[in-house]
Structures are given as structure tokens and as C-alpha cells.
C-alpha positions as CSV (number, residue, x, y, z in Angstrom):
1,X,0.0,0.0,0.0
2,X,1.4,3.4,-1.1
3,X,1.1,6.1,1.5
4,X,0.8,9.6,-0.2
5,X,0.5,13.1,1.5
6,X,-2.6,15.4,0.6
7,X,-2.6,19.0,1.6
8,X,-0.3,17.9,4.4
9,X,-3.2,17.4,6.8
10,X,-3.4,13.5,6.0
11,X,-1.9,10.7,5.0
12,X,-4.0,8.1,2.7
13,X,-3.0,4.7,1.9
14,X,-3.5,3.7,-2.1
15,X,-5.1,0.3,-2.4
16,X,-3.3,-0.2,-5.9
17,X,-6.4,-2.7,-7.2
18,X,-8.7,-0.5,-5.9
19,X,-7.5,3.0,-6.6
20,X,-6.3,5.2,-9.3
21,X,-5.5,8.6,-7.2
22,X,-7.0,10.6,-4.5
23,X,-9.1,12.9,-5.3
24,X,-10.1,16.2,-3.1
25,X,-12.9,17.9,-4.6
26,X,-14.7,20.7,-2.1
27,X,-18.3,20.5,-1.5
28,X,-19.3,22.8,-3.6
29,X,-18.0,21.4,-6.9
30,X,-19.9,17.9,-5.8
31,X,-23.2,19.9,-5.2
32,X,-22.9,22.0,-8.1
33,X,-25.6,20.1,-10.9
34,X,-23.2,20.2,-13.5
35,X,-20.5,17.6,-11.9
36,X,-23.5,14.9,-12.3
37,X,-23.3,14.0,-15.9
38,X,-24.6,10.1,-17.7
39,X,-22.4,7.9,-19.4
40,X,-23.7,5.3,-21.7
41,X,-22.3,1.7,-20.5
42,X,-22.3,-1.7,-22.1
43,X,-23.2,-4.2,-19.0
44,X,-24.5,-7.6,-20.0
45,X,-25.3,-7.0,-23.8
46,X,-27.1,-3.6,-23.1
47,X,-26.2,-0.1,-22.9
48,X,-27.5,1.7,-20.0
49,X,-27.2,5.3,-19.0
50,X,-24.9,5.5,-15.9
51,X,-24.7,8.5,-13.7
52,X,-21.0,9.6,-12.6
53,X,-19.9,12.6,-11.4
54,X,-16.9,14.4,-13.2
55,X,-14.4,15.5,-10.5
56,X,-11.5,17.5,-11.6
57,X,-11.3,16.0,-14.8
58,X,-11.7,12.8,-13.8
59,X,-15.2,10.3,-14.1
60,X,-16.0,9.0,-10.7
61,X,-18.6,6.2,-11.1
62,X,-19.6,2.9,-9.5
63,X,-20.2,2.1,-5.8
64,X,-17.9,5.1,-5.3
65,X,-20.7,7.6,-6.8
66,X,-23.6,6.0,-5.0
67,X,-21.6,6.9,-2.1
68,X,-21.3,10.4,-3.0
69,X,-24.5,10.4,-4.2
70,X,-26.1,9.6,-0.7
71,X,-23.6,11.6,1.1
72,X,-24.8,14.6,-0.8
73,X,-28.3,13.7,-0.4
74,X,-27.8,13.5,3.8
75,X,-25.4,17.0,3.6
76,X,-28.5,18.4,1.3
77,X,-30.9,17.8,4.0
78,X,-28.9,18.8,6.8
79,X,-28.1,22.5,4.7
80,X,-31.8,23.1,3.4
């Protein structure tokens, strides 16, 4: 597992099969509408619109964007 330093505040551990880099996107670029964008994706024979969110330049989909997806969800309700 590589270690890497972020902003000086934390150290991360890479999981290399598991992750590409670290991102550190603030709360606002997650919440702003835009960041959500589809994807068409070939799963099982079909292609099928797949939400992602683009972070810095980089698509973040999969389990990873449900996650943000329902952490944004919980940090909307607290905020409205």
C-alpha cells in the first residue's frame, strides 16, 4: 500500500487494485448540478445510462458515486 501526502493534513493509503489517485474535490464542486453527468455503458449486452460525477477531470462512477451520491443527499438535507 502506497502512502501519499494530501494537503499535508493526512496521510492516505492507495489500495493499488482498488484505486487510481485521491481525489479532493470541495463541497461545492460535488453539489454543483453540473458535476452529475450520464455515461452510456455496455453491462450484459445492453447499454444503459450510468450516472458519474466528473471531479477534476476525472469520471468518478460505480459504488464510489452512490456513495457520494447519498452523502450529498444527507449534507443536502442537513443544509436546506
Amino acid at each position: 500500500m502506497e502512502e501519499v501526502r494530501n494537503r499535508g493534513v493526512r496521510t492516505y493509503g492507495l489500495a493499488g487494485t482498488e484505486v487510481d489517485q485521491i481525489l479532493e474535490p470541495s463541497l461545492d464542486d460535488l453539489l454543483d448540478p453540473a458535476a452529475v453527468r450520464r455515461l452510456p455503458r455496455l453491462r450484459d449486452g445492453l447499454f444503459q445510462d450510468v450516472p458519474y460525477f466528473a471531479v477534476d477531470g476525472v469520471q468518478v462512477w460505480g459504488a464510489t458515486a452512490m456513495v457520494l451520491a447519498e452523502f450529498l443527499e444527507i449534507v443536502g438535507r442537513a443544509t436546506s
